[in-house]
C-alpha positions in Angstrom: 5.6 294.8 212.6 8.2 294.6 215.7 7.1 292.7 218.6 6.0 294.5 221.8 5.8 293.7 225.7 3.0 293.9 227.4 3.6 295.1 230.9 0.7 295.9 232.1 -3.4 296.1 231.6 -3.6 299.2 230.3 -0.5 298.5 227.6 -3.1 295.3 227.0 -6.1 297.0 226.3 -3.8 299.3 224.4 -2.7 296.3 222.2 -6.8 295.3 221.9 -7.3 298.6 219.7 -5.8 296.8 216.6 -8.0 294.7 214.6 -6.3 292.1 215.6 -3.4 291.0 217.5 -1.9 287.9 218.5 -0.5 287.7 222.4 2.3 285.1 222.9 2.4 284.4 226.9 6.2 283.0 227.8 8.1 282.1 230.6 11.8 282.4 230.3 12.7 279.7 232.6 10.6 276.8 231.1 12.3 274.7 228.4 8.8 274.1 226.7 8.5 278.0 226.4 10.8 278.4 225.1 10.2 275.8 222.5 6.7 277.3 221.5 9.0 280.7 221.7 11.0 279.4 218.6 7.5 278.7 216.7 5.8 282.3 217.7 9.4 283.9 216.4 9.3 282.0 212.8 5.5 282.7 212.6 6.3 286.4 213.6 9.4 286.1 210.7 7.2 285.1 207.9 4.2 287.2 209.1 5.8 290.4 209.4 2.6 292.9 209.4 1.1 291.1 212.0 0.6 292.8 215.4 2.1 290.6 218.2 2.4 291.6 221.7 4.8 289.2 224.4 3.9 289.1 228.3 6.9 287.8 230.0 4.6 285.5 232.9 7.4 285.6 235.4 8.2 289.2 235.4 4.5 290.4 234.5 3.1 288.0 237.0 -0.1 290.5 237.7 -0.8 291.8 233.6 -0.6 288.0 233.1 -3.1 286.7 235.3 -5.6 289.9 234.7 -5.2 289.1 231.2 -6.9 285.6 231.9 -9.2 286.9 234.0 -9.8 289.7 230.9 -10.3 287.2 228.5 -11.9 284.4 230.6 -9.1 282.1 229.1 -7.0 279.9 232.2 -3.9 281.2 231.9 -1.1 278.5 230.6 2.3 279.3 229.9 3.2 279.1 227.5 -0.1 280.2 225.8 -0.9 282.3 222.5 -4.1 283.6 222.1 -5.8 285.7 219.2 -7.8 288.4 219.8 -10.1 290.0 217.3 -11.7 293.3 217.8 -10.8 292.9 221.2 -12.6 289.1 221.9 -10.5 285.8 222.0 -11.1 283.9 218.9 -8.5 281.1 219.1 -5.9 280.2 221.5 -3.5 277.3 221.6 -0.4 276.3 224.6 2.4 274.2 225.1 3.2 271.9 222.2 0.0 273.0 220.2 2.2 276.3 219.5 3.7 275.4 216.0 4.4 277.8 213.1 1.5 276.3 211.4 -0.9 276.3 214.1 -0.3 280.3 214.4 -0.3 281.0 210.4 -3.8 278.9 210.6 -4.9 280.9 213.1 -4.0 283.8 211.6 -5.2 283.0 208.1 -8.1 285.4 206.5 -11.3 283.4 207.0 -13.9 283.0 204.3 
């Protein structure tokens, strides 16, 4: 499944439909970023049915901070969260974004 950019709140809530989804908050400008940006794109490469949704923080300052606010998460960029049926169920940021730490994530639980 392609990844998609969440501009705004209603795109979000949109995106909170699915089962579940896994949100990937990046700045462009921020070397760590774009470091965690490397380990959401090979996560998104082996997991290609999964639903994933980018919010660019610098350019959708507003849908990034009301997606906080949404989730009662802080918001921390770079930040991925998973939703299920539309609640937060695990979210990680900065160096704590690896590959593995999104497949686990991800992973069916028992």
């Amino acid at each position: 499944m392609p990844e998609r950019t969440v501009h705004d709140l209603v795109e979000f809530e949109r995106a909170l439909q699915a089962p579940r989804m896994l949100l990937f908050k990046h700045s462009p400008v921020c070397p760590i970023s774009a470091a965690a940006h490397g380990e959401y794109l090979a996560f998104c490469a082996e997991h290609p049915d999964a639903p994933t949704w980018l919010v660019d923080v610098i350019a959708e300052r507003a849908a990034a901070r009301g997606i906080a606010e949404r989730c009662g998460i802080r918001h921390e960029s770079p930040q991925a969260i998973l939703f299920e049926n539309g609640r937060p169920v695990w979210h990680a940021s900065h160096g704590a974004i690896t590959r593995a730490a999104l497949a686990a994530a991800w992973a069916p639980r028992c």
